[in-house]
C-alpha positions in Angstrom: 0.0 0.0 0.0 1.0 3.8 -0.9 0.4 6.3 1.8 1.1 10.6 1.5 1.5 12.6 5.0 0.0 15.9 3.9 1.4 18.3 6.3 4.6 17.9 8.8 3.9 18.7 12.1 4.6 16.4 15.4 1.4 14.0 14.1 1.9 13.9 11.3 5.8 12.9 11.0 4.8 10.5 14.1 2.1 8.8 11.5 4.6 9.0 8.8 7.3 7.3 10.6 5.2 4.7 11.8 3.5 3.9 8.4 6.8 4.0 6.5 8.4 1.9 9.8 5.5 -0.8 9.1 7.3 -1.1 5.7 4.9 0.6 3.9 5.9 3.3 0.7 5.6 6.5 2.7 5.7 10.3 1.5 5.5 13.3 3.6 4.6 16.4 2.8 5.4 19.0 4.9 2.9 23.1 4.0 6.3 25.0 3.4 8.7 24.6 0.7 11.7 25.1 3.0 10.2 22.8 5.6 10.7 20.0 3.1 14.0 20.8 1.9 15.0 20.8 5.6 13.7 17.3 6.7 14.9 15.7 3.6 18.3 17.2 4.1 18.4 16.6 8.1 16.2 13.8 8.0 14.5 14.8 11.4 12.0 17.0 12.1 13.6 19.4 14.6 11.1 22.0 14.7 7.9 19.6 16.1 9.5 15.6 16.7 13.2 16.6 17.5 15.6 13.8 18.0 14.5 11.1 16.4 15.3 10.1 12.9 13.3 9.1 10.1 13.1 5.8 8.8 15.5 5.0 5.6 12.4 4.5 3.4 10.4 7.7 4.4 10.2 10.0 1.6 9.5 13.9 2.0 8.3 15.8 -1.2 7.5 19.6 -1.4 4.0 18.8 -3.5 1.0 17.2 -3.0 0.2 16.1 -6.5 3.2 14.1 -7.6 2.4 12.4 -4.4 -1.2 12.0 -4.7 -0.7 10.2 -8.2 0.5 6.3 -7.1 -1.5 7.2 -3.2 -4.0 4.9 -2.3 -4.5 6.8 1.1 -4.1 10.1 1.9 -4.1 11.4 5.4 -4.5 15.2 6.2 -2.7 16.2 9.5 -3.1 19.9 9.2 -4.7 22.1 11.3 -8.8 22.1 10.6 -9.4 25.3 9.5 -6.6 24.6 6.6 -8.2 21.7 5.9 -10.0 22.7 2.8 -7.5 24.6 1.1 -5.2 21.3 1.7 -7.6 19.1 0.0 -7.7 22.0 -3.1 -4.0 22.3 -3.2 -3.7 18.5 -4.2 -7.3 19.3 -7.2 -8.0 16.8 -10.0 -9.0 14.0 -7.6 -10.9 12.6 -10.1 -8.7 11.5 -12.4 -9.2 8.2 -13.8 -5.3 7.6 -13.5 -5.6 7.8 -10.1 -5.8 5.0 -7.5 -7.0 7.3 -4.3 -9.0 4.9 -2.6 -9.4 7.5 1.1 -8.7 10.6 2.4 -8.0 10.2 6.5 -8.0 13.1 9.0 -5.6 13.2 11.4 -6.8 16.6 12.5 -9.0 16.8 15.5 -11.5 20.2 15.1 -14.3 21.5 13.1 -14.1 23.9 10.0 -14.7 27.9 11.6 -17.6 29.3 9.8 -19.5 26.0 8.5 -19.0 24.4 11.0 -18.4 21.0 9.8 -16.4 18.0 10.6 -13.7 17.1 8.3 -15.3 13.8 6.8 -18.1 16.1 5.6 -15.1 19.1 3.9 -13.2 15.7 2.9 -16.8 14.7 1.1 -17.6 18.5 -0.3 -13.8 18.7 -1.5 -13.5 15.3 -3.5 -16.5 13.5 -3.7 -18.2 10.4 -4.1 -15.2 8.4 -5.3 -13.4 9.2 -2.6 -13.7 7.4 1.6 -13.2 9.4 3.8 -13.0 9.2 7.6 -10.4 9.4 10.5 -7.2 7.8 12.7 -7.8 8.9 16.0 -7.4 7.9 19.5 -5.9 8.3 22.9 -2.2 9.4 20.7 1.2 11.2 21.8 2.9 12.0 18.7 6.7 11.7 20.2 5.1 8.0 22.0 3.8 6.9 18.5 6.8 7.9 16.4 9.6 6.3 19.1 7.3 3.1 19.1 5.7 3.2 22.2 2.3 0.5 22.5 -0.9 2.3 22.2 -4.6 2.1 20.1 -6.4 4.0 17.8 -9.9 3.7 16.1 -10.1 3.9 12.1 -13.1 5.4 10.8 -13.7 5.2 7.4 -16.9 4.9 5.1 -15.4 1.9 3.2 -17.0 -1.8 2.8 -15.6 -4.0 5.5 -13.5 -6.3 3.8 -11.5 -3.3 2.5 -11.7 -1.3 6.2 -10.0 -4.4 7.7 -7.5 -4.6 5.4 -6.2 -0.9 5.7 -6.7 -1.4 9.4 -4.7 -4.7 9.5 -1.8 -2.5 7.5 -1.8 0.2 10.0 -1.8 -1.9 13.1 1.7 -3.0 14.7 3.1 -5.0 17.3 3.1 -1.8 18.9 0.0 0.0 18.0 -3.4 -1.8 18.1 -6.1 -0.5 15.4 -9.3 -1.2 15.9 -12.2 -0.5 12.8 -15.5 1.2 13.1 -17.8 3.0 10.4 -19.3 5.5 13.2 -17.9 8.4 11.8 -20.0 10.8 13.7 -19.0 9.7 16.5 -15.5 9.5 16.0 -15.1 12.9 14.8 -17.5 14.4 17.7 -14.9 12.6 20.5 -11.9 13.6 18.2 -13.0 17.0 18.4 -14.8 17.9 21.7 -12.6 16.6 24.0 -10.0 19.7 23.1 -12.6 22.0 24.8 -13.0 19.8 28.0 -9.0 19.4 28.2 -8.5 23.2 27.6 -11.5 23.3 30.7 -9.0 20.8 32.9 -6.4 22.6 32.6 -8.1 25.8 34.1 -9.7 23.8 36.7 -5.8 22.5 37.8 -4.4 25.8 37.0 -6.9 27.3 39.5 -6.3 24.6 42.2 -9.3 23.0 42.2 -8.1 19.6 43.0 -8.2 16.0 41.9 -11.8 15.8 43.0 -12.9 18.9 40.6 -11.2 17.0 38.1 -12.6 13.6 38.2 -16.4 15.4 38.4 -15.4 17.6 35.4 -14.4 14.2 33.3 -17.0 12.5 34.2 -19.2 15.4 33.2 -17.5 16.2 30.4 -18.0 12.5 29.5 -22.3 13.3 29.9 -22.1 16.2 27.5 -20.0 14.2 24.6 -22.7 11.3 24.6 -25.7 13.3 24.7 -24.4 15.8 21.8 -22.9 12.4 19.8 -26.3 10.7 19.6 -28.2 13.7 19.1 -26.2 14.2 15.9 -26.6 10.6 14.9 -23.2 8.9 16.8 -23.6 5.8 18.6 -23.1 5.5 22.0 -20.7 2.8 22.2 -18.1 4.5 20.1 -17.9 7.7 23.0 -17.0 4.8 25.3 -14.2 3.8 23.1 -10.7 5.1 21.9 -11.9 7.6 19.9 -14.5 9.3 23.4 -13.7 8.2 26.6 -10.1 7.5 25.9 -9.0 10.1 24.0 -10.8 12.4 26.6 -8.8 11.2 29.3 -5.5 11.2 27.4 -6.2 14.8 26.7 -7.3 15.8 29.3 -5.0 14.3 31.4 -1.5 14.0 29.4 1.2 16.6 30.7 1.8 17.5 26.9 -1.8 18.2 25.8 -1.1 21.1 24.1 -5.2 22.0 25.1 -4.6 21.4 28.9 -1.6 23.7 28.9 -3.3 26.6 27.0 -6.1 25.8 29.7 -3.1 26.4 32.7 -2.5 29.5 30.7 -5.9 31.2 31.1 -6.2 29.9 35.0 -2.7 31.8 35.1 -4.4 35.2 34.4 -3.2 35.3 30.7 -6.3 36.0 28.1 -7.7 33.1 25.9 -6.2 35.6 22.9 -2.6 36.2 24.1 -2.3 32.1 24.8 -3.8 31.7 21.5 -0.9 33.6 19.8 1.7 32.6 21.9 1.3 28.6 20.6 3.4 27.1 18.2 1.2 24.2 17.3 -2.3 24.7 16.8 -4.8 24.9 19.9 -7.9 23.4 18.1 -10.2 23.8 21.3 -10.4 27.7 20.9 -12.1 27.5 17.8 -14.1 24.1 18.5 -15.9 25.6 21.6 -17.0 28.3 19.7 -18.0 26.0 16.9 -19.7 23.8 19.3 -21.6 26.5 21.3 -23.1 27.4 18.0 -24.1 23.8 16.9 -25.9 23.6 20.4 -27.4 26.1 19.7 -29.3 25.2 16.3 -29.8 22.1 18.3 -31.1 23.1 21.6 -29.1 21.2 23.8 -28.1 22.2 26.8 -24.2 21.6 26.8 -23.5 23.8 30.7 -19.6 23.1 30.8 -18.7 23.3 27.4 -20.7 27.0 27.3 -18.9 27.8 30.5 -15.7 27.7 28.8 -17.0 29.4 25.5 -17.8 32.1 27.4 -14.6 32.3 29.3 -12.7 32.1 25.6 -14.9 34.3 23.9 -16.6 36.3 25.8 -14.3 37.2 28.4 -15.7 35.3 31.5 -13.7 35.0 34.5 -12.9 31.5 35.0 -13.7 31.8 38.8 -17.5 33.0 38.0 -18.1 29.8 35.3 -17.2 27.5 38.5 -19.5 29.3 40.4 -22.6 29.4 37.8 -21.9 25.7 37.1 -22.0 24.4 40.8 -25.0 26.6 41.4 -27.2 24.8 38.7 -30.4 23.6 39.4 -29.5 19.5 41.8 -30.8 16.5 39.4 -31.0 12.8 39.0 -27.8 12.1 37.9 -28.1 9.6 34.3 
């Protein structure tokens, strides 16, 4: 099987490396010209995976196209709201010389503006021909690329036969994939769970304690399911890699980049300056707004992730969402 990295940062080299490590013909393809000269010159990618080296057989190219024409999967690992432009900058998918048989997301976040999960700007951008779905799961890039064990969901709208087999070719003796065709669901756990990391993070920045914390997954965990099946998930996927382990990963791992940007704010710093001040992308800052307006349309009463909406955008203190939330009306818990 073929596989092309579209964009170079720590996930993407980690899936890279791993793909290309499971002997598979691998290219990656980092946004910037002089980002790809550098890692095929160094053979490392110092500025997001520093220290460890690429496998022999990794290739890096400077253009999607060339790539895309012997790929039989693609999968997109920049940031969401690039997404689009990504999937344009690669065009003619169509061609009948072409052997694209998916498009995967790597990223984890829904397109500003529309609103959409990247399956559905993956579906608008190349059509019918084209699966596409997501590789996602409870997954530290530098732990994936260095060969650490760990599991991952694949989501893809493919027939099963062909599903299993992609899935048999990305699992490892060190990373364990397991299949589903719940793309809703993956993508809703994929995404939310930035917001409620980014809302862990203040709530340990602040000092609130282990117990704060456990309460705040656990309802964090309520919100995800009753959002996920409203928009037609299934509930057993949010109890799987892709929800209730990713959220805990997240939420929990000392490099979440979402759970240190949530340190930041407890800190005193705005949600704006922390915003600017990342390297990497923190796709929770957009997603809670994006959320907050899906709710919305819905009618769903989502409390903490429009606490911490309103403390992104809208200038809450963080202090006052703890105190609205504990003061809502006692229920029977479900």
């Amino acid at each position: 099987m073929n596989f092309c990295v579209a964009g170079a940062g720590a996930w993407g080299t980690a899936i890279a490396i791993h793909l290309a490590r499971n002997g598979y013909s691998t290219t990656l393809i980092p946004r910037r010209y002089e980002h790809a000269l550098e890692l095929s010159t160094v053979r490392t990618n110092e500025d997001y995976l520093p220290g460890i080296n690429f496998p022999e057989d990794l290739q890096v190219g400077c253009n999607l196209k060339p790539a895309l024409m012997e790929c039989d999967y693609i999968f997109f690992a920049c940031p969401s709201h690039a997404l689009r432009q990504t999937c344009r900058a690669g065009a003619l998918w169509n061609q009948s010389s072409w052997q694209l048989k998916g498009s995967i997301a790597l990223c984890k976040g829904l397109e500003p503006g529309s609103n959409l999960f990247a399956h559905e700007v993956m579906h608008e951008e190349m059509g019918e021909p084209v699966a596409t779905g997501y590789l996602t799961g409870p997954s530290h890039a530098h732990d994936i690329a260095i060969g650490k064990p760990g599991a991952m969901s694949l989501a893809l709208n493919l027939q099963n036969e062909e599903l299993n087999k992609l899935r048999d070719v990305i699992s490892s003796s060190s990373m364990r994939i397991y299949s589903t065709n719940d793309l809703v669901g993956v993508a809703l756990g994929s995404c939310i769970k930035n917001v409620y990391a980014i809302a862990t993070g203040i709530s340990d920045g602040l000092g609130y304690g282990d117990n704060a914390r456990a309460a705040l997954l656990t309802r964090s965990m309520n919100e995800m399911i009753s959002l996920g099946c409203k928009l037609g998930g299934r509930q057993e996927t949010f109890f799987g890699l892709s929800g209730f382990g990713d959220l805990v990963a997240t939420c929990m791992g000392e490099w979440s980049r979402n759970r240190k940007f949530g340190l930041k704010v407890a800190s005193g710093e705005s949600p704006q300056d922390a915003n600017a001040s990342q390297i990497t992308v923190v796709e929770g800052f957009s997603a809670a707004k994006c959320f907050q307006e899906k709710c919305q349309d819905l009618k769903i009463e989502m409390p903490i992730l429009n606490e911490i909406f309103q403390i992104l955008h809208q200038g809450k203190q963080p202090e006052q969402a703890l105190e609205d939330l504990m003061d809502r009306k006692l229920k029977q818990e479900r």
